[in-house]
N, C-alpha and C positions, 0 to 999 in steps of 0.2 A: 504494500500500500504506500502509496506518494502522499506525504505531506507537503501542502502547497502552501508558502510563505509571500505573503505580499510586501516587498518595500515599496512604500510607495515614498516618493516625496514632494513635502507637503511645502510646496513654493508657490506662495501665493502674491499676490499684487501689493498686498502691504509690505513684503520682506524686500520688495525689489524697490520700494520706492522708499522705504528706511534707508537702505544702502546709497542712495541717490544721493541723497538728502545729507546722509555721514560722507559720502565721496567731494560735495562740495563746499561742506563746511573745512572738509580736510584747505582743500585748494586753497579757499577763502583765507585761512589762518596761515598757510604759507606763504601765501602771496604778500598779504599784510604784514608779515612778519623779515622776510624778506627787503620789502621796503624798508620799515623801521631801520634793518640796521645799516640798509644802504647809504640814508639819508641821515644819518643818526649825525646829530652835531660833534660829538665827540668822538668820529672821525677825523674830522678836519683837527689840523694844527691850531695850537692857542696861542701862539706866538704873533703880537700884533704885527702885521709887516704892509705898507702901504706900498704894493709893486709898482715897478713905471709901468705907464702905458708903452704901446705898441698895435701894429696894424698884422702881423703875421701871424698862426696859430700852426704847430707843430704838435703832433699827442707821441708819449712816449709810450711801445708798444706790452711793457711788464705789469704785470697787473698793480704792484705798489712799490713803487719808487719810492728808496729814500729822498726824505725831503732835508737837504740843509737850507736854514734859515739866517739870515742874518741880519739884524733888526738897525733900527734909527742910530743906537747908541753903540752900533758898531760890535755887537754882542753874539756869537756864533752860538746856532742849533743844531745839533744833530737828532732826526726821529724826538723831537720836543725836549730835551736834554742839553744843558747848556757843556759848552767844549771850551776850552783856554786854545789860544792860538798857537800854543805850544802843543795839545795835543792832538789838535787836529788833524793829522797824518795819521796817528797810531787808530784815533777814534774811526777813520775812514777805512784804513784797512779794515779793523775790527767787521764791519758791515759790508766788507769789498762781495765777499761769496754772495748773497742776496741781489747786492748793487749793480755786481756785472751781468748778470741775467736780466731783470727789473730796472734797473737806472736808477739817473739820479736828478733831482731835481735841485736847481738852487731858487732859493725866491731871495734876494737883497729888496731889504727897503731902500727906496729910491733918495731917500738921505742920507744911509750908509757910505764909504767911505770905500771909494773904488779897491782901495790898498786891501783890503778885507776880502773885496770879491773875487780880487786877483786871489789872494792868499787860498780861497777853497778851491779855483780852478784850478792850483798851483799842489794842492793836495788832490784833490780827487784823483789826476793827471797821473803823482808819482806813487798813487795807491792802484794804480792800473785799470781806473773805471773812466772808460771811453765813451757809454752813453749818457752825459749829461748835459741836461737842458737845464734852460733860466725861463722863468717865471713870469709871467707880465699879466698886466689888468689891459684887456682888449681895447681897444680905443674905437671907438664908433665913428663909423663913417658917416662923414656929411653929405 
């Protein structure tokens, strides 16, 4: 004698549109979350620096470039970290592996002291990182 066992399964319209419902709330909180830390202010650099302008725009192709800064009072940043001018070759190496992939950016504030600016192009140079850019506020065109 054959005993006949039924599975059936019990898939109904509510379970599929639970599921819906759970799939876009997923989305929903990735999505927004994803922005949040995109645009997150404490991303950006806290180091006040007022760029020159300029008419060019060049993107550097690393997904995060060190950023050296160098402010009004002629004060040197590294990755938001202040450097003595003396150390700033050993601090550049320190970060060369990340930098020579990624880059580097300098932003001088545009009251700095050219001697300063040279000084970090003069260290990145002998720290062996070749991709880096300068910094500028876009100047709009008339």
């Amino acid at each position: 004698m054959k005993v006949r066992t039924t599975n059936k399964q019990f898939l109904t319209l509510e379970s599929v549109a639970m599921t819906d419902i759970v799939m876009n709330m997923f989305i929903f909180f990735f999505i927004t979350f994803s922005l949040l830390y995109t645009f997150n202010p404490q991303q950006e650099s806290k180091i006040k620096v007022n760029l020159p302008k300029g008419m060019t725009i060049s993107k550097i192709k690393g997904e995060n470039p060190l950023v050296v800064a160098v402010t009004a009072k002629n004060e040197i940043y590294i990755a938001n970290n202040r450097v003595s001018e003396q150390a700033l070759h050993k601090e550049l190496e320190r970060y060369s592996a990340d930098a020579k992939k990624n880059g580097v950016i300098v932003k001088a504030d545009k009251r700095a002291s050219v001697d300063f600016f040279v000084k970090v192009l003069d260290a990145a140079k002998q720290a062996g990182l070749n991709k880096v850019s300068i910094s500028i506020e876009l100047q709009k065109k008339d």
